[in-house]
C-alpha positions, 0 to 999 in steps of 0.5 A: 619197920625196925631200923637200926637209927629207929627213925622212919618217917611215914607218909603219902609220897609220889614213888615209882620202882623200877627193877634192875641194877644202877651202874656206878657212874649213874649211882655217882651222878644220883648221890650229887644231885641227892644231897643238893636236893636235900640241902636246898630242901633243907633250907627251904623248910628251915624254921625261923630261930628265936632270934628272927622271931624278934619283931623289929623292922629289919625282921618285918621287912625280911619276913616280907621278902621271905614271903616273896621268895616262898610265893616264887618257890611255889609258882615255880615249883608249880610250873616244873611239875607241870612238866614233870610226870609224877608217878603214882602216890603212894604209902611209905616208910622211909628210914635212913637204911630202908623203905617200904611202900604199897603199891599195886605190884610189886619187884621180887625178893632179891631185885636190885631197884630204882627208886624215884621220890618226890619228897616235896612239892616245893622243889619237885625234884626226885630223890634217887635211891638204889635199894635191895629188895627184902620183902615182898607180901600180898595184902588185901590192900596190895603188894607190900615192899620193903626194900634194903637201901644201898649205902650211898656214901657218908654225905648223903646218909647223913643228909638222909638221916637229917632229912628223916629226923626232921620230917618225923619230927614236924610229923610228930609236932603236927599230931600233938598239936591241938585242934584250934577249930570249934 
């Protein structure tokens, strides 16, 4: 997928859509929690610095509680999506202007769509995205989608593009890292 930032993040991620225009209050609401959510995943995944790296004792002690707190993250993460129904995994691109995604079915060419993702299972939270639908192609594998994104104002692209940029750059980082089995 070309986009005009040139970055995209591609990967396996629980997505539903649905056909039919947002209204604009609702479109309003889902920018709010959007960018909350990709703050506090944001700091969630936040590497440690150079700095916190240093092994003094306050560092161990933080590392420690560090521990604790993501041990809480996950079991409480855990129980939410216990009660949360997660749609369907599915293969995506996502760029700060589009997604694509394979799926059994697919919406048709011109569909205004809402698009639901669960980016990660440390917060399971959607992301709320209004989009355009640009394509649609039947493959042997199922139905390809792409879908144009709705700006969603400043804020949220900007969390959007920082999010993407990180993704794809862990995503990059973990393919050149070396196999250590042998």
């Amino acid at each position: 997928m070309q986009n005009p930032s040139g970055i995209s993040y591609s990967t396996v991620l629980p997505l539903s859509c649905e056909a039919g225009p947002v209204p604009e209050l609702l479109r309003q609401q889902w920018t709010h929690a959007n960018i909350a959510l990709l703050r506090a995943l944001s700091t969630i995944e936040a590497m440690p610095t150079e700095r916190e790296i240093d092994p003094g004792a306050t560092t161990k002690a933080l590392d420690r509680l560090e521990a604790k707190v993501d041990l809480t993250l996950s079991l409480l993460g855990r129980l939410l999506s216990q009660g949360t129904a997660m749609p369907p995994a599915l293969p995506l691109t996502l760029s700060a202007h589009a997604i694509e995604w394979e799926s059994a079915s697919g919406p048709k060419v011109g569909d205004e769509v809402a698009i639901t993702l669960f980016l990660s299972q440390k917060l399971p939270q959607p992301l709320l995205l209004c989009a355009t639908v640009v394509a649609v192609e039947a493959r042997p594998e199922g139905v390809h989608t792409r879908a144009a994104l709705l700006p969603p104002g400043a804020e949220m692209q900007d969390w959007l593009e920082r999010t993407i940029f990180r993704y794809h750059r862990r995503a990059i980082q973990s393919r050149e890292m070396p196999d250590t089995k042998a």
